[in-house]
C-alpha positions as protocol buffer text, in pm:
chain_id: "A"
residue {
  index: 1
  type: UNK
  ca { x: 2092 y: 363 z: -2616 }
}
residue {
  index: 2
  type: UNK
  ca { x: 1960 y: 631 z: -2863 }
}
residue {
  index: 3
  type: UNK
  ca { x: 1584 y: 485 z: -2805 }
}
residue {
  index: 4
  type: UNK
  ca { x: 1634 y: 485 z: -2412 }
}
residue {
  index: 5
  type: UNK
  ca { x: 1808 y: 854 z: -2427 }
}
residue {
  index: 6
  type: UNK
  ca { x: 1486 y: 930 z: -2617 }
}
residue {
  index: 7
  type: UNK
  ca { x: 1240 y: 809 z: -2380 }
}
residue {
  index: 8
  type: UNK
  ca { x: 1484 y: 994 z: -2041 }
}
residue {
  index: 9
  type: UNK
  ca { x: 1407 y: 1324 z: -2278 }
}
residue {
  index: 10
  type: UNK
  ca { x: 1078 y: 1287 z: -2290 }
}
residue {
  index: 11
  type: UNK
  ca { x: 980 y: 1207 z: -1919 }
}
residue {
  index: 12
  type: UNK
  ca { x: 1214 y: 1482 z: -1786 }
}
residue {
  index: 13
  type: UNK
  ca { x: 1056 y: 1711 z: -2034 }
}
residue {
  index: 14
  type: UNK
  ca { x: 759 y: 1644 z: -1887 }
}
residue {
  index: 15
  type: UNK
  ca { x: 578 y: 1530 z: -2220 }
}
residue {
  index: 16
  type: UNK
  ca { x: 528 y: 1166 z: -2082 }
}
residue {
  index: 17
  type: UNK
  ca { x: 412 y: 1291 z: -1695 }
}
residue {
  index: 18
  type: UNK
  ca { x: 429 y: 1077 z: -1402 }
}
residue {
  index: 19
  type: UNK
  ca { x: 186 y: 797 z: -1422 }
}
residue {
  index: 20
  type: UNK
  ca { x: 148 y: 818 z: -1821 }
}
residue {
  index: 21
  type: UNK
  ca { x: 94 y: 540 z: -1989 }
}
residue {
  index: 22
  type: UNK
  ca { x: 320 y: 409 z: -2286 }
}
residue {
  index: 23
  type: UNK
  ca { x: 176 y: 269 z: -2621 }
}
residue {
  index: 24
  type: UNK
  ca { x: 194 y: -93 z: -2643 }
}
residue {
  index: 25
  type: UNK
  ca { x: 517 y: -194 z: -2760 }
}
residue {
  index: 26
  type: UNK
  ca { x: 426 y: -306 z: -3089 }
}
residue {
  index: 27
  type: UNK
  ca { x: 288 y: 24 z: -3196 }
}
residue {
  index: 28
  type: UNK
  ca { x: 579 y: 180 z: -3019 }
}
residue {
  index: 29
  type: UNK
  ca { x: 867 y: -43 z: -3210 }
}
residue {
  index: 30
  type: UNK
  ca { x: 635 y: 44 z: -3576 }
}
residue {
  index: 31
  type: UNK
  ca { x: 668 y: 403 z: -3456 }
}
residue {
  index: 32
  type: UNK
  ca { x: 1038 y: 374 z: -3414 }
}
residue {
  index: 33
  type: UNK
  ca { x: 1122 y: 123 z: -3667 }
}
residue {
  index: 34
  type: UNK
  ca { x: 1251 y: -71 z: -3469 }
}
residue {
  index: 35
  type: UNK
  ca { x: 1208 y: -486 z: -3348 }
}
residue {
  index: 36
  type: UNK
  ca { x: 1034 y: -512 z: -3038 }
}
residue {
  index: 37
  type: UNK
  ca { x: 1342 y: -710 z: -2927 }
}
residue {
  index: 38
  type: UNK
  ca { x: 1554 y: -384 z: -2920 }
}
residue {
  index: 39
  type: UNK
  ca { x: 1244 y: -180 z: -2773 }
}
residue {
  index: 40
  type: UNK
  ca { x: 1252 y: -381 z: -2472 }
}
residue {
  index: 41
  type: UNK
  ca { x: 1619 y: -389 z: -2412 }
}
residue {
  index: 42
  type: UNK
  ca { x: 1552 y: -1 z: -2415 }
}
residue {
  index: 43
  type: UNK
  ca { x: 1251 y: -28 z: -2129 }
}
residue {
  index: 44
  type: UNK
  ca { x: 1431 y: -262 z: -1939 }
}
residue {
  index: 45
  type: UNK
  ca { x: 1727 y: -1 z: -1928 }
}
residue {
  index: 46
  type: UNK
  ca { x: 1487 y: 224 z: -1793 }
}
residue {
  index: 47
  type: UNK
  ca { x: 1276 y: 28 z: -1559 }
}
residue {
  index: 48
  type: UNK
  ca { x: 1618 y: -88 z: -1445 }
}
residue {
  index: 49
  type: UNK
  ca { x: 1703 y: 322 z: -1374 }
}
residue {
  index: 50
  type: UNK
  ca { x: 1349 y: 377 z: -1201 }
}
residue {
  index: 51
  type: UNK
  ca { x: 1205 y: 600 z: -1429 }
}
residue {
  index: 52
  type: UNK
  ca { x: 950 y: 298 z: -1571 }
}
residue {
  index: 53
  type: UNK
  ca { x: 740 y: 20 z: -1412 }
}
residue {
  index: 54
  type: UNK
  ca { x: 569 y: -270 z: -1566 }
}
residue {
  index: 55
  type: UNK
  ca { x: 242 y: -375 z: -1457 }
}
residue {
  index: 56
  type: UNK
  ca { x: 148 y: -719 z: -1576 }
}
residue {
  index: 57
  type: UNK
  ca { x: -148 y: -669 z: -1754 }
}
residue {
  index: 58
  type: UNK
  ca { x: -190 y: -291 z: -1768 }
}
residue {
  index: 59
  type: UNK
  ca { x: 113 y: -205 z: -1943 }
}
residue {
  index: 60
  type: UNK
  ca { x: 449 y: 2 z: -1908 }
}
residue {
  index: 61
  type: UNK
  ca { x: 403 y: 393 z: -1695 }
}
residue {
  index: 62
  type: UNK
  ca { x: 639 y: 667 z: -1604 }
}
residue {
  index: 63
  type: UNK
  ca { x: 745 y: 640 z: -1241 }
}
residue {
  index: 64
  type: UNK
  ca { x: 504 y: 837 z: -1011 }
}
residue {
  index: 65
  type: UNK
  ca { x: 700 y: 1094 z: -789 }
}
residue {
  index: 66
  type: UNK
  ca { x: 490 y: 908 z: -533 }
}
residue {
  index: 67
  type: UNK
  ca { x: 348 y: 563 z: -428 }
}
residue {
  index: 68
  type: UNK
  ca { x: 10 y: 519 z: -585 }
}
residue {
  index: 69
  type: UNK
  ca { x: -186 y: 195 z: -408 }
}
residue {
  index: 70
  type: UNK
  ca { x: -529 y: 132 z: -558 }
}
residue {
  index: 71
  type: UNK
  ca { x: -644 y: 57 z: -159 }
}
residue {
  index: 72
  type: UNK
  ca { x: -949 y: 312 z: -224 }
}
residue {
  index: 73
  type: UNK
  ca { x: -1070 y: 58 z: -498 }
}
residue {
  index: 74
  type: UNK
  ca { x: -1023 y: -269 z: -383 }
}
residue {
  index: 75
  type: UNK
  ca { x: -968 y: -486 z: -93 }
}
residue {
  index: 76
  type: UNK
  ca { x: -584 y: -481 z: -80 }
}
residue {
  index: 77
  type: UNK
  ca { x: -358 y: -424 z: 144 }
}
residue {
  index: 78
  type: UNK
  ca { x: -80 y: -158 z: 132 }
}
residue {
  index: 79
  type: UNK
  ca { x: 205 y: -467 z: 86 }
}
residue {
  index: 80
  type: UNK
  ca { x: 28 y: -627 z: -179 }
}
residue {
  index: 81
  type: UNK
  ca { x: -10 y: -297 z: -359 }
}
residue {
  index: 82
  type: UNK
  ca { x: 388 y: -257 z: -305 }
}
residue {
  index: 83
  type: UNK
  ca { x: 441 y: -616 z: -434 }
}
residue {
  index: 84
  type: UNK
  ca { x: 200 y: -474 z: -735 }
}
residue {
  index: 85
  type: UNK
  ca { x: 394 y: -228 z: -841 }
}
residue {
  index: 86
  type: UNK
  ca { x: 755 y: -357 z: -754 }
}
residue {
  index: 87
  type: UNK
  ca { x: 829 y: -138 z: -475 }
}
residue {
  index: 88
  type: UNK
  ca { x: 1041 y: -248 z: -190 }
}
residue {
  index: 89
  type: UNK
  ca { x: 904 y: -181 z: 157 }
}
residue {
  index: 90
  type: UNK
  ca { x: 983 y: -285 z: 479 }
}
residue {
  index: 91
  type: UNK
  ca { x: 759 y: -325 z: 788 }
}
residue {
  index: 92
  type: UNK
  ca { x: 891 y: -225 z: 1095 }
}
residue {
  index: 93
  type: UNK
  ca { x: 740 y: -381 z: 1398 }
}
residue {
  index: 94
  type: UNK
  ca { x: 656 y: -127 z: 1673 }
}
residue {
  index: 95
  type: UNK
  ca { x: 385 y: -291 z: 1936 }
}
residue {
  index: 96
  type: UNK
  ca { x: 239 y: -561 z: 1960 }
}
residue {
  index: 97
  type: UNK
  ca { x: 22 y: -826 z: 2194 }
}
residue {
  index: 98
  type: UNK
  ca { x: -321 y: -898 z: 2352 }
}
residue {
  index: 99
  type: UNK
  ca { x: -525 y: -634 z: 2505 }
}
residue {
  index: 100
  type: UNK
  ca { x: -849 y: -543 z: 2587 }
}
residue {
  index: 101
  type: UNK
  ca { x: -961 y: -319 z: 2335 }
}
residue {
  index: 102
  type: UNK
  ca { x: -1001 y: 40 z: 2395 }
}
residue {
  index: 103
  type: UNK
  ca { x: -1459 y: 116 z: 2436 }
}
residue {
  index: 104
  type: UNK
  ca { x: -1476 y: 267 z: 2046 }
}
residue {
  index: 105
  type: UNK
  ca { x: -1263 y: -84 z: 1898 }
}
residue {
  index: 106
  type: UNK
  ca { x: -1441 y: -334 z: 2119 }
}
residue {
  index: 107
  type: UNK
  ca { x: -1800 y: -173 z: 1974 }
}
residue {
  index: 108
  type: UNK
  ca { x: -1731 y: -185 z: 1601 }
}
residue {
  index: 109
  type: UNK
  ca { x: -1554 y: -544 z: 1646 }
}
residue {
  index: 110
  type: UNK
  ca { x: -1852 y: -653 z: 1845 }
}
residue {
  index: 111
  type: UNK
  ca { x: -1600 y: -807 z: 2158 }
}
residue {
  index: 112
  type: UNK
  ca { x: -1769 y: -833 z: 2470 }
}
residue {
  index: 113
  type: UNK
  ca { x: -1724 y: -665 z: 2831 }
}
residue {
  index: 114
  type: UNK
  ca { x: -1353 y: -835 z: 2886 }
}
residue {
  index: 115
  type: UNK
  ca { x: -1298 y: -947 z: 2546 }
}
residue {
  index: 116
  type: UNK
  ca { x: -936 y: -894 z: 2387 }
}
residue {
  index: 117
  type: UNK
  ca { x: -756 y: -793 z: 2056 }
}
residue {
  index: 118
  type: UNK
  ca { x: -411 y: -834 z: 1919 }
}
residue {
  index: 119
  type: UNK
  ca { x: -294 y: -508 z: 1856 }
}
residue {
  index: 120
  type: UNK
  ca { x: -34 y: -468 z: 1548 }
}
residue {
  index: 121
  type: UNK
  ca { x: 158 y: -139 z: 1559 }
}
residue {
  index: 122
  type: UNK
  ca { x: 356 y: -105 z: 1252 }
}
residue {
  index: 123
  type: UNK
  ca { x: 535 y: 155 z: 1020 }
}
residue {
  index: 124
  type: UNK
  ca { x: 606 y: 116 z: 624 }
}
residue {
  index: 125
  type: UNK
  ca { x: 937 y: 212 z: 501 }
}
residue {
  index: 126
  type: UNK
  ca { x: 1097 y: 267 z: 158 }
}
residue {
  index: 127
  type: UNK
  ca { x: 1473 y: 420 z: 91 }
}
residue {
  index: 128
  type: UNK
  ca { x: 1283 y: 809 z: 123 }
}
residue {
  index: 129
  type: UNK
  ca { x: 1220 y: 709 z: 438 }
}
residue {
  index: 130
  type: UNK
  ca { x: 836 y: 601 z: 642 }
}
residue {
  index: 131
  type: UNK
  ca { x: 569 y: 632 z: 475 }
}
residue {
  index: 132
  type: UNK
  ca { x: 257 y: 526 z: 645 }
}
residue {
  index: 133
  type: UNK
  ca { x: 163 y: 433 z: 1015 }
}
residue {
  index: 134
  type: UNK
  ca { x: -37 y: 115 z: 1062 }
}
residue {
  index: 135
  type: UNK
  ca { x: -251 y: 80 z: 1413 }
}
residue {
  index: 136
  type: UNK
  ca { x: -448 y: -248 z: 1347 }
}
residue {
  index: 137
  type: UNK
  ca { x: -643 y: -461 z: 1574 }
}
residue {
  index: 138
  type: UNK
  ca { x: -787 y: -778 z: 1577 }
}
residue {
  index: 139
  type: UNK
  ca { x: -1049 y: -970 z: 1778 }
}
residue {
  index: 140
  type: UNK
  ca { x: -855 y: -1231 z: 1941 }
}
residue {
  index: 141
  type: UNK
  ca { x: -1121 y: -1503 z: 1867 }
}
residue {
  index: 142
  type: UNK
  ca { x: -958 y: -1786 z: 1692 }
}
residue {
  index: 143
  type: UNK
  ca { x: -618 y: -1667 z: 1647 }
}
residue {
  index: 144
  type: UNK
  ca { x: -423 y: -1842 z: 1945 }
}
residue {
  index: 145
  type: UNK
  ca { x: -34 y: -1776 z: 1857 }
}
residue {
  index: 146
  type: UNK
  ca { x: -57 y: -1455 z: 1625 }
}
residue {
  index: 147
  type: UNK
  ca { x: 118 y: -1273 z: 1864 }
}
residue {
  index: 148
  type: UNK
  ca { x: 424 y: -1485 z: 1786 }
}
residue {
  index: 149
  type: UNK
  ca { x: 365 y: -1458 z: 1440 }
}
residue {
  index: 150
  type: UNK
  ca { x: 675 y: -1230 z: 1266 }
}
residue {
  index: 151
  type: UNK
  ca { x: 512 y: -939 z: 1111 }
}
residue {
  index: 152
  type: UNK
  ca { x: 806 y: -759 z: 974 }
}
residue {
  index: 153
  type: UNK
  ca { x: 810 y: -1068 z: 718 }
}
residue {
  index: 154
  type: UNK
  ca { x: 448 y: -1158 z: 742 }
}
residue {
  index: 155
  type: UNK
  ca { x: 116 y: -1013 z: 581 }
}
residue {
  index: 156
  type: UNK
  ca { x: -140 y: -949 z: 850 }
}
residue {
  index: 157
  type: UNK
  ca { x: -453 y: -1043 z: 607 }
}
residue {
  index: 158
  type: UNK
  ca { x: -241 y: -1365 z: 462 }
}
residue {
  index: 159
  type: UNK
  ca { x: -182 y: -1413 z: 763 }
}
residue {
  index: 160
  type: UNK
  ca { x: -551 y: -1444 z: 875 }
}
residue {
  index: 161
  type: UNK
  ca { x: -645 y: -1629 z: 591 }
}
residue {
  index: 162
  type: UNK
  ca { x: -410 y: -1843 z: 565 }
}
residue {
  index: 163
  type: UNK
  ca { x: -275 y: -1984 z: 879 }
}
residue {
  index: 164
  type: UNK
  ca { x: -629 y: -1916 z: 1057 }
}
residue {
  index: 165
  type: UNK
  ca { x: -844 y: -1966 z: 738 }
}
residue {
  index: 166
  type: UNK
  ca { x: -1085 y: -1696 z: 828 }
}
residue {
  index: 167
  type: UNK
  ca { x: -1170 y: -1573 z: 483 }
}
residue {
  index: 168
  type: UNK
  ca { x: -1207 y: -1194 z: 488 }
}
residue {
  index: 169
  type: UNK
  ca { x: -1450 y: -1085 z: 234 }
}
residue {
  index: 170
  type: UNK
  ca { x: -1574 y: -704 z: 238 }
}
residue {
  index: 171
  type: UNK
  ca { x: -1448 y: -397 z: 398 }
}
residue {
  index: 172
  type: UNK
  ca { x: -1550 y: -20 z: 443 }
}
residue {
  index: 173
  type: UNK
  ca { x: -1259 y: 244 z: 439 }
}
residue {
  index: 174
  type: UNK
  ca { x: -1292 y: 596 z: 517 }
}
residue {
  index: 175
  type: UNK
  ca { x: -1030 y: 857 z: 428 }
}
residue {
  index: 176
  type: UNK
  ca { x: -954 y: 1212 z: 544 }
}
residue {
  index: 177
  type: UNK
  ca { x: -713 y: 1480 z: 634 }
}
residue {
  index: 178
  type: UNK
  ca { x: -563 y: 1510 z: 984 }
}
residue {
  index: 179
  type: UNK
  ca { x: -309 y: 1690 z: 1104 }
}
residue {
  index: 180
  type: UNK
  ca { x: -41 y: 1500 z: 1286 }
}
residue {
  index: 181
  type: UNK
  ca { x: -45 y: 1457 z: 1631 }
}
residue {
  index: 182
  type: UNK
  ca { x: 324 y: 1478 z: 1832 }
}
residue {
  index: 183
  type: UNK
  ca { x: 326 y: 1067 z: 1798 }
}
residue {
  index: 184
  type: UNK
  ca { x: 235 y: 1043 z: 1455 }
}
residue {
  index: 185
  type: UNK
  ca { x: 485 y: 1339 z: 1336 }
}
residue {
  index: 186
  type: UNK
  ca { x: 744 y: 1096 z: 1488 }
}
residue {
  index: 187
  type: UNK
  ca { x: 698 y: 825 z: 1330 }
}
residue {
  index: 188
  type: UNK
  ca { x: 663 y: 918 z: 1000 }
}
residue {
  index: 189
  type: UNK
  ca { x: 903 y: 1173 z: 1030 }
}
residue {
  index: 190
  type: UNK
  ca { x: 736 y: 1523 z: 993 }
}
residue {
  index: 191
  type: UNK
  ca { x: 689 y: 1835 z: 1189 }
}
residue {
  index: 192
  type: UNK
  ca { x: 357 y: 1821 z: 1475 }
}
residue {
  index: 193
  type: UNK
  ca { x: 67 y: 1979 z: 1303 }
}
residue {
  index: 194
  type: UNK
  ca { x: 167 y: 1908 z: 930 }
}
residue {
  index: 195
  type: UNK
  ca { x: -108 y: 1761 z: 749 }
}
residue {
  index: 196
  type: UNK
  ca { x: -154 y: 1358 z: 680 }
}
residue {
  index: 197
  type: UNK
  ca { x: -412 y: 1136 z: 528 }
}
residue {
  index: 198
  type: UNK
  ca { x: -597 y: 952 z: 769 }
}
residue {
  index: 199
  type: UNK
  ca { x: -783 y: 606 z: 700 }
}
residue {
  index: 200
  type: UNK
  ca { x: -1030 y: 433 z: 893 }
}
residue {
  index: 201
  type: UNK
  ca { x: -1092 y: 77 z: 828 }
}
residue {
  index: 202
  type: UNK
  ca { x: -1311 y: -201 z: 936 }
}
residue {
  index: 203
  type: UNK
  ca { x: -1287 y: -563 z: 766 }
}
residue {
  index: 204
  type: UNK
  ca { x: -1530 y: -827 z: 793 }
}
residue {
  index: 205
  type: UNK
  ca { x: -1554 y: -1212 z: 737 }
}
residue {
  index: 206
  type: UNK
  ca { x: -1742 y: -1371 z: 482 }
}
residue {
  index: 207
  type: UNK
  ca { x: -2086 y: -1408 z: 705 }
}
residue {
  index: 208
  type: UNK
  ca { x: -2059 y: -1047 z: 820 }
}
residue {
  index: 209
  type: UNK
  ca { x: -1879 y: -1067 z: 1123 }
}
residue {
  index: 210
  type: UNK
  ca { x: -1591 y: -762 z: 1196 }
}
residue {
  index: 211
  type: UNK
  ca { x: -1264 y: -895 z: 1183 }
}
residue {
  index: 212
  type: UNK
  ca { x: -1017 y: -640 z: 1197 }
}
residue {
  index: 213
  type: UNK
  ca { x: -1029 y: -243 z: 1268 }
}
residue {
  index: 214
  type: UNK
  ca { x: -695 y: -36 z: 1172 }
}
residue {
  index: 215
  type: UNK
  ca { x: -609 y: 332 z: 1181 }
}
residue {
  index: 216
  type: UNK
  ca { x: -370 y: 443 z: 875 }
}
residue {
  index: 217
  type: UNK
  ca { x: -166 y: 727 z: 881 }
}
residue {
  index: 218
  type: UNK
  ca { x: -53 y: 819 z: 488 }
}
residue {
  index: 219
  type: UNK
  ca { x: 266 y: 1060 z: 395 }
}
residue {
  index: 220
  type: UNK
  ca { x: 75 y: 1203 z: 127 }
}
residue {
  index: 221
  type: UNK
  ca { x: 417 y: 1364 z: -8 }
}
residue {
  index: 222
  type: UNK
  ca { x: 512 y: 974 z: -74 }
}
residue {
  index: 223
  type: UNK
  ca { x: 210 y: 815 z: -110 }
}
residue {
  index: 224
  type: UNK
  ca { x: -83 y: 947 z: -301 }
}
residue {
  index: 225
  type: UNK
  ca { x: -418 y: 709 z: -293 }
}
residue {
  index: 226
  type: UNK
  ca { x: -552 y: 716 z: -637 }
}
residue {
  index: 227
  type: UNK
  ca { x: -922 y: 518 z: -765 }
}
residue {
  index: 228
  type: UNK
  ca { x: -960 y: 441 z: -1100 }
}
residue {
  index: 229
  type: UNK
  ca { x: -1372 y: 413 z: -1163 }
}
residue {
  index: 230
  type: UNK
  ca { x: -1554 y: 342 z: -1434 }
}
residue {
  index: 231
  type: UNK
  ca { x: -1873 y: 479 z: -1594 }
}
């Protein structure tokens, strides 16, 4: 109790900021003087409360005051980052179904005069309330059925690989600021005109064919797209 009283201090003093890092828990129990067993009663106590999370591999961080995805690094997708980082989410299903593509889609997926797409509409919700808008499309070639696929349960890009085994293998995201138009204010729940993130995405298969093209609309007041690089 003293240990985890500590550690509350310290993070709403500000002296271990959102996203910091804690020493590994050896060096934190020496430090203390206490067994590592006790330590980690203490950070479970406080994972439990929110105010840590534990990322296998990386270590134990203060709880950023918003979502941070590692989607402008990697190939992920913004449910596997949740699953990463132990957030809950839930999809909410808003449109789907076959179409033919509107002219800008049907050029970068390379579909012909005629051709369709599924079309996913979706929104991403946590207890605060939405946090990004998901418009993603998908050239309908070789995926008989997805539109009866449940998508408030299943991953679209697990989905694809898996049940369709079309192995996705590169991607090129673009990011910017918008300002949100009347129907994305709505859905993620902000006033018209108030400024969003906006990503543009295109995957690909493993021999270079497009795949999949999906506008994202981010709450950046909830979730904040960080890249960790190296030199």
């Amino acid at each position: 109790m003293q240990i985890s009283d500590q550690f509350r201090t310290l993070i709403a003093t500000g002296q271990w900021p959102p996203s910091y890092r804690l020493p590994s828990e050896p060096d934190l129990a020496q430090e203390l003087s206490v067994s590592r067993g006790t330590l980690r009663k203490a950070l479970q106590t406080l994972t439990s409360e929110g105010l840590l999370r534990q990322v296998r591999g990386r270590g134990t961080f203060v709880t950023a005051a918003t979502i941070e995805p590692s989607i402008a690094q990697k190939l992920s997708t913004l449910s596997e980052d949740y699953a990463s980082q132990g957030i809950i989410a839930t999809t909410e299903v808003l449109r789907t179904g076959m179409i033919v593509p509107p002219q800008p889609v049907a050029a970068l997926l390379h579909i012909p005069e005629g051709g369709k797409v599924f079309r996913l509409f979706r929104r991403h919700m946590t207890d605060d309330g939405p946090v990004a808008l998901l418009h993603n499309y998908v050239d309908a070639t070789g995926v008989s059925g997805i539109e009866d696929i449940d998508f408030t349960k299943e991953q679209l890009f697990a989905t694809l690989e898996g049940v369709y085994g079309l192995p996705i293998s590169a991607g090129r995201r673009a990011f910017s600021a918008q300002r949100a138009t009347a129907d994305v204010a709505s859905q993620l729940e902000l006033p018209e005109g108030d400024p969003v993130q906006y990503l543009e995405q295109i995957t690909y298969l493993s021999g270079g064919k497009p795949i999949e093209y999906s506008d994202v609309w981010i709450r950046s007041d909830r979730l904040r797209v960080t890249s960790l690089l190296a030199r």
